[in-house]
C-alpha positions as CSV (number, residue, x, y, z in Angstrom):
1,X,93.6,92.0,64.9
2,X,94.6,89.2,62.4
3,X,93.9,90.5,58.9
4,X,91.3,88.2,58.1
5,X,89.1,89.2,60.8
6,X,90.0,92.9,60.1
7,X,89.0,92.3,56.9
8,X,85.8,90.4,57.6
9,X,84.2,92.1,60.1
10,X,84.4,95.5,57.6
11,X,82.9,93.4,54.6
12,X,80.3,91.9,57.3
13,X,78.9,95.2,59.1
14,X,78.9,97.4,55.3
15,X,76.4,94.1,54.4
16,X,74.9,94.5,57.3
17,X,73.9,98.0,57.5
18,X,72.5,98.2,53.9
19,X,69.0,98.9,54.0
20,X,68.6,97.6,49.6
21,X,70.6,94.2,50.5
22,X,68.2,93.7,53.7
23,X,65.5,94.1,51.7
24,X,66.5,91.1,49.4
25,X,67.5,88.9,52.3
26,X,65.7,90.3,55.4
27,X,67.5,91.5,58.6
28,X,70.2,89.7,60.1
29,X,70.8,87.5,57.1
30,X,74.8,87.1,56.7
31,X,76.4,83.9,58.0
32,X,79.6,82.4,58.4
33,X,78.1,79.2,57.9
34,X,74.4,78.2,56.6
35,X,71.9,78.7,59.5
36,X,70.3,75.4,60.7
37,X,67.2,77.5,61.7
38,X,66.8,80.2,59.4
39,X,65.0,80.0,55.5
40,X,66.7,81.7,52.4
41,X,67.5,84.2,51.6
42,X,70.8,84.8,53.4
43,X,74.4,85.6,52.4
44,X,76.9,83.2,53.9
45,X,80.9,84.0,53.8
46,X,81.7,80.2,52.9
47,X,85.7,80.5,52.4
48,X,87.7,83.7,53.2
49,X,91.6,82.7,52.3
50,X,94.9,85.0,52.6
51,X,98.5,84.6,51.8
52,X,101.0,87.0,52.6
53,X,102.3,88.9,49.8
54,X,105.5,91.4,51.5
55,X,107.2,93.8,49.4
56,X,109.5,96.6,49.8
57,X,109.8,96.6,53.3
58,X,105.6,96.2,53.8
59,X,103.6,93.5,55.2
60,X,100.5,93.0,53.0
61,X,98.7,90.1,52.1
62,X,96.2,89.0,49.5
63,X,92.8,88.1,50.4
64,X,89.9,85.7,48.9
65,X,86.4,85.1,49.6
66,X,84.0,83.1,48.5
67,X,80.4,84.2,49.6
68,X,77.2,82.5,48.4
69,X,74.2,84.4,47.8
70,X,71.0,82.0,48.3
71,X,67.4,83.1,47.1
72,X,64.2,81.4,48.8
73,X,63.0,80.5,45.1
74,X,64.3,78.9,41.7
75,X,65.1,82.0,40.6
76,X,68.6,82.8,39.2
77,X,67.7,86.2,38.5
78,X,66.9,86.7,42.2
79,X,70.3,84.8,43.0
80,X,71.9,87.3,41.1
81,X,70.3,90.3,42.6
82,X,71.3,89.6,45.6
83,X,75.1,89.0,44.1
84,X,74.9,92.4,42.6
85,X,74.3,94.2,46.3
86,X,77.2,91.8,47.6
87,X,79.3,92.7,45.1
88,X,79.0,96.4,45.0
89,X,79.0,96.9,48.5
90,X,82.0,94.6,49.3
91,X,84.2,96.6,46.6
92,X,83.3,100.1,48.6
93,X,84.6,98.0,52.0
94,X,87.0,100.4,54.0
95,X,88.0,98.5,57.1
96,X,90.0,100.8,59.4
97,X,92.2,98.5,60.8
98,X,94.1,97.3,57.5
99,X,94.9,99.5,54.5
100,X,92.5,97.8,51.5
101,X,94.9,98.7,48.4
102,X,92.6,96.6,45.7
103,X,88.9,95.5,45.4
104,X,88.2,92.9,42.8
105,X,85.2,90.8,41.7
106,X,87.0,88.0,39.9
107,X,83.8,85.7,39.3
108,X,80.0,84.8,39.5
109,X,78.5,81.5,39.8
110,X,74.9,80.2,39.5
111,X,73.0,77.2,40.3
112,X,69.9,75.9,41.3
113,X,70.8,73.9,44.4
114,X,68.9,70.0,43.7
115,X,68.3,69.3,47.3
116,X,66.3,72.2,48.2
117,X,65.7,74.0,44.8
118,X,66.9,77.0,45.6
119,X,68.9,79.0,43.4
120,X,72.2,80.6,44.5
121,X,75.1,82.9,43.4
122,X,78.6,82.3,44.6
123,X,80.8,84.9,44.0
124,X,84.7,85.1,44.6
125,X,86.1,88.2,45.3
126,X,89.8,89.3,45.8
127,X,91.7,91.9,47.9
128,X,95.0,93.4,49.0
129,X,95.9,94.6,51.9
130,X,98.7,96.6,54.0
């Protein structure tokens, strides 16, 4: 399995199976892409970028994703909360299929979205991998 979809699919199904981050966003409510037919809130994996990083004889590779947290009101305190959950559970990620050497939360962003005033989060985290 490439290690972007290793990597993903762990980070998807610990976000899924959290019962405190489904009560923010409802069942069902991570996306690879914003859902035509679905209402915030919902948690969509906008960029996930890797570049391999070898050393001593190793393959590993560095990982970054950009996910963006969106509440269903002007509220960047309820952006955030949902952020939070994202966050902690995607640093506790242990994918079975690559070796997750370093967890990192290297930003948070807010803003209340004009088109639809909706606030959201976007958060960037980084990982390595062997």
């Amino acid at each position: 399995m490439h290690p972007i979809a290793a990597l993903q699919a762990a980070l998807v199904t610990a976000l899924e199976s959290d019962a405190a981050l489904a009560a923010l966003i409802g069942a069902g409510g991570i996306f690879d892409a914003p859902p035509r037919q679905r209402q915030a809130p919902y948690v969509v994996i906008d960029r996930h970028d890797m570049r391999q990083r070898d050393g001593d004889e190793t393959p590993g590779q560095e990982h970054r994703l950009l996910l963006h947290c969106w509440s269903d009101q002007p509220s960047r305190k309820a952006a955030l909360a949902i952020a939070e959950r994202v966050v902690a559970l995607a640093l506790a990620v242990a994918p079975s299929a690559l070796a997750v050497t370093h967890a990192g939360h290297v930003r948070t962003e807010t803003m209340i979205d004009k088109a639809t005033g909706q606030a959201r989060a976007a958060v960037l985290l980084r990982f390595l991998s062997e």
